[in-house]
N, C-alpha and C positions, 0 to 999 in steps of 0.2 A: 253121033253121040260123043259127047266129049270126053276124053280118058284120064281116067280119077289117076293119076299120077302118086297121090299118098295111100291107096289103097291097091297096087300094086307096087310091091317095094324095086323092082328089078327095072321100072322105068324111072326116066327124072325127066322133070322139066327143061321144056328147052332153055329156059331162060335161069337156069340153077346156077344159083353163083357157089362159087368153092370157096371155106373161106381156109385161111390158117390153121396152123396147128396150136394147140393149147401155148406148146414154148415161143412160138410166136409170136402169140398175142401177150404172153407174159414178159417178153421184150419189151414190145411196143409202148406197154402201161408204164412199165420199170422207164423208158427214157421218157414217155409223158410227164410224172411224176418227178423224174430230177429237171424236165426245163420247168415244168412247176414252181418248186420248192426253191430253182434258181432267180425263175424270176420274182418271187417273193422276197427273196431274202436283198435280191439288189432294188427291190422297191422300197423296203424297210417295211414289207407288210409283215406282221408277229405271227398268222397263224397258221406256221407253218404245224406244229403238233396237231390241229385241228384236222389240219388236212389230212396227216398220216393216218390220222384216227378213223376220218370220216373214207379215205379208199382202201383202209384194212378192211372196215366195216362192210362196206358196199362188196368190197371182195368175197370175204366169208358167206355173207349174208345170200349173196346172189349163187353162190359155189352151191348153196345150201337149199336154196329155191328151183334150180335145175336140177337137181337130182331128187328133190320132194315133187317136182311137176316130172320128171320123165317117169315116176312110179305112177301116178293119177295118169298120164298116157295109157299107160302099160296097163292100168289098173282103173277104168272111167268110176267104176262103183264107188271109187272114195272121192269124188269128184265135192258130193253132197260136204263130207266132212274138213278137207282142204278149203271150199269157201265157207265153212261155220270160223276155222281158224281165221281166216283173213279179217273176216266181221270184227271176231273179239280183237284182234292187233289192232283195226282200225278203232276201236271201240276205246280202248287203251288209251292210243295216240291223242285221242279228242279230249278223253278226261284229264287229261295231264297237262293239253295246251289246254284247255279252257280252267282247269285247277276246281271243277267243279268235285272233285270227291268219289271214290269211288260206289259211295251207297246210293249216288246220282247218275250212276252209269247207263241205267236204262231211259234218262231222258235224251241220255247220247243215244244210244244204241238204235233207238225206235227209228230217230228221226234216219239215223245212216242203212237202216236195212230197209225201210219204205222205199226211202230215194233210189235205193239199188232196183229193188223190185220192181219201180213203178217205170224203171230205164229199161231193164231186162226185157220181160212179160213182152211190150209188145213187138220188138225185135224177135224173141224166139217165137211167138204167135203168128207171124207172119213170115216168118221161113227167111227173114235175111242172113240169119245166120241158123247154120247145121248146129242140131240137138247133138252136139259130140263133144267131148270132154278138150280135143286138141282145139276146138273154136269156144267153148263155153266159160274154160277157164282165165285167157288172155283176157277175155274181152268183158267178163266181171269182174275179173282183177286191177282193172282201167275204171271201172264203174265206183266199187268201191272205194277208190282210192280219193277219184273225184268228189264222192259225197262226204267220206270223212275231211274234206280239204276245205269241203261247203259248211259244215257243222264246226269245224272248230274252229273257222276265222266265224265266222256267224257268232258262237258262243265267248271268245278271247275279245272281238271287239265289243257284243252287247255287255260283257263285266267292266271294260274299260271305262267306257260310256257311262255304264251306272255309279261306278265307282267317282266318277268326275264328276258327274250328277246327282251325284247322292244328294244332296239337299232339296232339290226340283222334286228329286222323286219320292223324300219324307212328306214335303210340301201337296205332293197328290193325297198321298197316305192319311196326312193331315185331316183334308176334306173330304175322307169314306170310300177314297179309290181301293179296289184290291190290288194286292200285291201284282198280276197281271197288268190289271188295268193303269197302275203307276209307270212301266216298263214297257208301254207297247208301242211309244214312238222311236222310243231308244233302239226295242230289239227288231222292230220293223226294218228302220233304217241300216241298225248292222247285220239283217240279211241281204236286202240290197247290196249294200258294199261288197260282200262275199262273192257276188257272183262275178265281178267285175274282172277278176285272171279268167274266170271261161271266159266271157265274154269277148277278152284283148285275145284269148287265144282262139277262138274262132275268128274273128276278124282276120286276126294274122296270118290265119292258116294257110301255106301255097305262094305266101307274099314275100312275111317277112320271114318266115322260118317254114321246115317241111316238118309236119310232124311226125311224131314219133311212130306214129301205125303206118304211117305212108313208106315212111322210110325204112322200117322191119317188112315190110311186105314186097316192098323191091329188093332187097336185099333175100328174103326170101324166093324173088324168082319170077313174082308176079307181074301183070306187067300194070303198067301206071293207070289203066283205066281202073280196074280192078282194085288196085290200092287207094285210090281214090275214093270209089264207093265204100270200101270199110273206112276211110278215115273219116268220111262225113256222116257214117253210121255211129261212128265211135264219140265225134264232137255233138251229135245231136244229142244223146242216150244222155253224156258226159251234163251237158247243161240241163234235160229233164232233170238227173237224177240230184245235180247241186240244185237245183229251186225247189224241189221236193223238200230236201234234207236242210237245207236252210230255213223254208218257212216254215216246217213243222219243227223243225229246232227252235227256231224264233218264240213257238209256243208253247214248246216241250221246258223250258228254261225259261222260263218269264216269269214263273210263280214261284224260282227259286231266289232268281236275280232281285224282283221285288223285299224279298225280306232276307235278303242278305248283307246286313250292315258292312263297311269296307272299314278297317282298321284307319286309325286315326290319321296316320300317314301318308294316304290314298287319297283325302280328300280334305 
């Protein structure tokens, strides 16, 4: 019988890696950031404030995410309420790159929580992954991240499209198309396009790059067979749940896209 290692705390892994201590690693980032900031400034790249901004942000943000996920640890009952917030952020994030409005939100939202569900459901059905908050959170966390990344390239590129097409698709309107039916080669095609970073990144997986689950799970102690099967769990869920959320997105936003004239400027 194999010895559950996280549920006796007094043993560890053989394979446990030790890592630093917080000022350590607040070293490490501090000299990342000035060869950074260095070599930008002798490239003549400008954005350097960008940056400061974006690893203040990433700092806070994440300082902020470990100690809200060690309480859901500590605490699995609010497991439910932790991934309702992540929906609405990702929920957010979509309505603001697709600039669809916030009284449009639940044409976002539909399409981002199916995708999730329809990745999840048979993963936790089948027992690949433990019904436990320390496996259930990571690994929906990756899911929906995925599908909000599938809906709003899905829905930024079909407004692009129709906004540059607007006359093709007056032109359907013209001849007694519905507003759908003017907009569905447009938004067909930009859910196709959407999937194509999963796509480059399963391709790549192991090749060109290790990713990111592979490489937290060695670092966690596992050993590479092991990591391996979550990561091709996590790429597979990852592409279910962007083709979910893209093609229902594609539909969920068609009858908006259709009768949304683009300002004169646009087209």
């Amino acid at each position: 019988m194999p010895i559950n290692y996280r549920s006796e705390p007094g043993l560890r892994h053989p394979a446990y890696v030790t890592f630093g201590s917080p000022l350590q690693t607040a070293v490490a980032i501090a000299v990342l950031a000035a060869i950074t900031l260095l070599v930008m400034g002798l490239g003549g790249i400008r954005q350097r404030l960008d940056y400061l901004g974006a690893i203040g942000r990433s700092i806070v943000q994440l300082v902020v995410v470990a100690v809200i996920i060690g309480w859901v640890f500590a605490h699995p009952e609010g497991t439910a309420v932790y991934l309702i917030v992540m929906v609405t952020a990702a929920t957010a994030t979509s309505v603001r790159r697709i600039d669809c409005g916030w009284r449009r939100s639940l044409l976002v939202a539909g399409p981002l929580l199916l995708g999730t569900v329809i990745a999840l459901v048979p993963v936790l059905l089948t027992g690949a992954l433990p019904v436990e908050a320390q496996s259930i959170v990571p690994f929906t966390a990756q899911i929906i991240g995925g599908a909000m990344t599938a809906v709003s390239l899905t829905g930024s590129y079909a407004r692009s499209k129709t906004n540059h097409d607007w006359p093709l698709v007056e032109g359907y309107l013209a001849l007694g198309a519905s507003p759908r039916q003017a907009v569905r080669e447009i938004t067909r095609s930009s859910a196709a396009s959407s999937l194509i970073p999963g796509l480059d990144q399963t391709r790549s997986a192991g090749l060109v790059v290790l990713p990111g689950a592979f490489v937290g799970m060695l670092l966690a102690g596992a050993t590479p067979a092991e990591a391996a099967q979550v990561q091709l769990l996590v790429l597979a869920a990852l592409l279910a749940a962007a083709a979910t959320a893209s093609a229902v997105a594609s539909w969920t936003l068609a009858g908006w896209l259709g009768t949304t004239m683009p300002e004169p400027s646009k087209y």
